[in-house]
N, C-alpha and C positions, 0 to 999 in steps of 0.2 A: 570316366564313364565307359561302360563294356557294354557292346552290342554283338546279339549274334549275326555270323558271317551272312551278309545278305544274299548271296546265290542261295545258300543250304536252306535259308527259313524261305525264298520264295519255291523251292524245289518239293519242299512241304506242303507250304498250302496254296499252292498253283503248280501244280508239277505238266498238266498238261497246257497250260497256257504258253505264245509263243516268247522264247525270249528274245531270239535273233534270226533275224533273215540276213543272209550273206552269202556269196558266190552261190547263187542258184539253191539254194537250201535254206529250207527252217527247220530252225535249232528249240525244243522246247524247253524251258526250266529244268526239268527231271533230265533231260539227256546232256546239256550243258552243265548240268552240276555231277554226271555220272563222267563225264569226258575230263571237267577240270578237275576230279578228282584225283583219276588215274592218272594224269599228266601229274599233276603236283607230287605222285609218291616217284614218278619218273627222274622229275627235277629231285626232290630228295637222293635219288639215287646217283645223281650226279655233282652231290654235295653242294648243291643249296641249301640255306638254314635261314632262323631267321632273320633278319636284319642285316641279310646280302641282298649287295645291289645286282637285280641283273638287267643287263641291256638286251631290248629286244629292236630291233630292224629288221621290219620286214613290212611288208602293204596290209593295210587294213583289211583286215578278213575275217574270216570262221575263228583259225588257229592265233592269230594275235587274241582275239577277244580269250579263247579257252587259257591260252599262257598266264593273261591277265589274272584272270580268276583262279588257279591254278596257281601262281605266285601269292595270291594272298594269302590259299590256305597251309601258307609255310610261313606265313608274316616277313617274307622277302618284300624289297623294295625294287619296282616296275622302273626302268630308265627307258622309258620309248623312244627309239629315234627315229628320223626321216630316212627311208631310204635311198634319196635325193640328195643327202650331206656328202660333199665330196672327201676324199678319204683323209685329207689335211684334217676337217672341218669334225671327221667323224672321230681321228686319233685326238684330235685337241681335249673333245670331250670326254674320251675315254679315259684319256690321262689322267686328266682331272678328277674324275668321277669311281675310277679303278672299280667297276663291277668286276665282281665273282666270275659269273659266267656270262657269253657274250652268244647271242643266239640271230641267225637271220633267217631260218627254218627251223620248224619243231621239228621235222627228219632226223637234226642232226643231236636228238636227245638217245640217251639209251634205251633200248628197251627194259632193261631192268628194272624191278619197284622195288622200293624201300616199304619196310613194314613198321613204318612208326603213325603213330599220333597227329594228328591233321590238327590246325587251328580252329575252332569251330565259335570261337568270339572274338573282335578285335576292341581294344582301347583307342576310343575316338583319337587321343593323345599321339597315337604310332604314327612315322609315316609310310603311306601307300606308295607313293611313287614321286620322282625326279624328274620333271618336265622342264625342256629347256623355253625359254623367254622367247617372245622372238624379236628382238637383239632393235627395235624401236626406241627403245632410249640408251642404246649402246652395247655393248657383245652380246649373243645370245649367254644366257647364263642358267646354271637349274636351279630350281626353286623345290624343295621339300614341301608337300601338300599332304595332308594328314585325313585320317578317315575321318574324323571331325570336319573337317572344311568340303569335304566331299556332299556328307550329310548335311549340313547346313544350306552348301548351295543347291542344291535337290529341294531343300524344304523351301528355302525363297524363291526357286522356279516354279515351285507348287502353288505357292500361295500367288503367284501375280498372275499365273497360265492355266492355274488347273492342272489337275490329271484325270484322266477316263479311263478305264481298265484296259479297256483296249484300242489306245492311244498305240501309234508306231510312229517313232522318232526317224526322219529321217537324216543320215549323216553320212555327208561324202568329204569332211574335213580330216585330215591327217589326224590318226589316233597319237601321235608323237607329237601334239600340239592341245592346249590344253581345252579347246573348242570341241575338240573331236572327243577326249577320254572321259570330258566332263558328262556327255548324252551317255553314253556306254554307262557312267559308274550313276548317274541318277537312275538311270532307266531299269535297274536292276532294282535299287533303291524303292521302285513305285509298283515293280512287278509288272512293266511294261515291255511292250518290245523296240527294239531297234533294226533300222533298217538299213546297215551300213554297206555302204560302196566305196572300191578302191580311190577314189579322186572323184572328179566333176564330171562328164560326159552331159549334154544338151539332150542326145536322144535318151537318153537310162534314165533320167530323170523325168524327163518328158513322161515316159512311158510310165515311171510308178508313177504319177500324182496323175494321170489320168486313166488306171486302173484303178485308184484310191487307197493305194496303197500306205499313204503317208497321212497321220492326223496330223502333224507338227512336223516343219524341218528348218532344219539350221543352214544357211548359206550366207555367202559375205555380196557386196556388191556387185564388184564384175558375174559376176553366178547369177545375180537377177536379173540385170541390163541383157545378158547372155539370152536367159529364158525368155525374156520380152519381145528381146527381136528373131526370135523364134517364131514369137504365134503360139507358146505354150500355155495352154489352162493353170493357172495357179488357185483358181477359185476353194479347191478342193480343202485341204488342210485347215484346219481353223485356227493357225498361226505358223506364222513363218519370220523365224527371226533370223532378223540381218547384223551381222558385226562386221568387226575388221576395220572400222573406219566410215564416216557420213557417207550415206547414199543424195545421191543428184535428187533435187526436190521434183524433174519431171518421172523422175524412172517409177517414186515414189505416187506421185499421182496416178499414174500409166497404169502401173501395178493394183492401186485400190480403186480406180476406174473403170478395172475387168474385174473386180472382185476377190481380188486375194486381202488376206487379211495380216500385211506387215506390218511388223514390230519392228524395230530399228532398237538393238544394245548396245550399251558399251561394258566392255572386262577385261579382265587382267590375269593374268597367268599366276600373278602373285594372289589374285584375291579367286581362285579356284574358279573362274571364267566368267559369270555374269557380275557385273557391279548395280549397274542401272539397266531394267527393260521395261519400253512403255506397254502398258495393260491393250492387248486387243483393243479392247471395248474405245480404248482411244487414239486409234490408229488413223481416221481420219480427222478429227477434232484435234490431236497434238500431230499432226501432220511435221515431220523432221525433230520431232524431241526422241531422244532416248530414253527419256522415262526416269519413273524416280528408282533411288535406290530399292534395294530385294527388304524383302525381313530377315530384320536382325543386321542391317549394313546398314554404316552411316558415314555418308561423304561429306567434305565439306570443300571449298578451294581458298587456297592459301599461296597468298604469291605468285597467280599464273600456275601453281601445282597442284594437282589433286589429291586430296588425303583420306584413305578409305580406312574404314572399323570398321571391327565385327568378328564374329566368328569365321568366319570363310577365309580369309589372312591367313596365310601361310606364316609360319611360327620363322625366327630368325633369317628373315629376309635384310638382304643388305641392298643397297642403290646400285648403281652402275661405276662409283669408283668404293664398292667394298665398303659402305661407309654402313653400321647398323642404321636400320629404319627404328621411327620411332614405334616407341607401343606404347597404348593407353594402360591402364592401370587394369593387376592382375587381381580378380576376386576370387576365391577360393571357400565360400561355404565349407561346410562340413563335409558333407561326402559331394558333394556338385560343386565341382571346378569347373569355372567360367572364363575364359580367357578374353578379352575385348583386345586386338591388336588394331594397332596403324600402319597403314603403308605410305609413306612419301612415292609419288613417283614424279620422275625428271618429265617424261612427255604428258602432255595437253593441257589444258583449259577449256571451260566451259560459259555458253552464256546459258542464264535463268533466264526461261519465258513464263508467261503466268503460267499460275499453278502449281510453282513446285517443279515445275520440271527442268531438268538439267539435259542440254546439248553436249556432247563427248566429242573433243575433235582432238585428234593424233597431237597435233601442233598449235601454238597461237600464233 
């Protein structure tokens, strides 16, 4: 299946809506789709093509986001890193991964453009980008994530949280982590905007969600316990999810006791970030559930392991000693190819509390 390139069709028919606020600027559809344009015939001129890997390190910003979208429309493949990996950490991968070209500034692109032909659809089938794991059930490792898996889990955040037109995600998770690239690539996906900041800061946060700057935003634990003993209004956003790992059952009270409205998930890097998130609506009633699987995912536990399907599955995923993951059985209709994969993975187990809901914990 071929979809056209989502920056371009939301640049169409929302050109003045916003699509990013970052470092002090908002960025509208029409001028981010006019910036990753000219970027992308940039990168052609520095002989990208498609189905080169390029490493980008550098802090989440304006210019990360435009590269992004700017790589796609050359169908090169994104390898984001931290720019926090020390330089052992960051050759290990590079080695491994041999990008094309290795970027830690857009500066250091030429200014010359190339005059070819931009991609203007991609095949759910391609991969987008190379996200490394983060190394919880053993080395960090990349993982190939496909425009399909992107799409899919966009469409399962949609169906459990809604979207609102003008919805702003907020994210201060490393876009080199698959937490952080996952709001970037739905948000575009929904023709919404994002609200991305370099790391966590107490007071920058503080400050957008009591401007109300933020409908929705993604934080992990420490980042809420953080905000609590703050004093900070969380009330504002009409969900706020939490990963990375269980939150403390008082932080969780503390938090729906001022009126913020958490959600607690669990995801996988393998399975394009969300696996299971519980519904708002049952934020205080499944008080510490992670909630049942997204649409179109389906877990089950097998041996202390957890085994996820679905479309969202990264395609030829291996375990932590190289070993292929299993995959459920491939249907291929006539023109609608359907892929249902499995992912075994070595970390967590789960207990069931009523209703269907599944608890995500790192470890048993």
């Amino acid at each position: 299946m071929k979809l056209d390139n989502w920056l371009a069709q939301r640049a169409q028919t929302s050109p003045e809506r916003t699509a990013l606020v970052a470092d002090g600027a908002r960025t509208s559809y029409a001028e981010l789709e006019a910036e990753s344009t000219w970027v992308a015939r940039r990168l052609a001129a520095q002989g990208v093509r498609r189905e080169a890997t390029v490493a980008l390190t550098m802090p989440a910003g304006r210019e990360m986001v435009v590269l992004i979208h700017a790589l796609m429309k050359l169908g090169a493949v994104v390898l984001p890193l931290n720019p926090r990996l020390t330089e052992a950490e960051r050759d290990q991968v590079v080695k491994a991964e041999r990008p094309a070209v290795e970027l830690s500034d857009a500066g250091e692109l030429t200014q010359t453009e190339a005059d070819m032909p931009l991609l203007g659809e991609h095949d759910m089938d391609d991969v987008h980008c190379r996200v490394l794991t983060g190394g919880s059930s053993g080395a960090p490792r990349a993982i190939g994530l496909t425009y399909g898996n992107h799409l899919w889990s966009a469409v399962g955040s949609a169906f459990n949280i809604g979207v609102q037109p003008d919805d702003r995600w907020l994210c201060c998770l490393p876009l080199s982590h698959v937490s952080g690239l996952s709001i970037v690539m739905r948000s575009v996906i929904y023709g919404t905007a994002v609200g991305l900041q370099d790391g966590f800061e107490v007071d920058r946060v503080a400050e957008t969600l009591e401007r109300g700057e933020a409908s929705v935003a993604s934080l992990v634990s420490t980042m809420v316990i953080r905000l609590l003993e703050a004093q900070v209004d969380l009330s504002g956003p009409r969900a706020i999810l939490i990963g990375g790992g269980p939150v403390p059952k008082e932080a969780l009270e503390e938090a729906i006791g001022r009126g913020a409205s958490v959600v607690q998930t669990y995801g996988l890097t393998e399975a394009c970030s969300q696996v299971t998130t519980l519904q708002p609506a049952d934020a205080k009633r499944k008080l510490g559930s992670a909630g049942r699987p997204l649409l179109t995912t389906h877990l089950r536990i097998d041996d202390g392991e957890i085994l996820v399907q679905g479309p969202t599955v990264a395609p030829g995923c291996a375990d932590a000693d190289g070993v292929p993951l299993r995959r459920g059985p491939h249907r291929r209709p006539d023109r609608d190819r359907r892929r249902e994969r499995r992912a075994r993975r070595g970390r967590a187990g789960a207990a069931q509390p009523p209703g269907g809901h599944r608890r995500g914990c790192d470890r048993t």
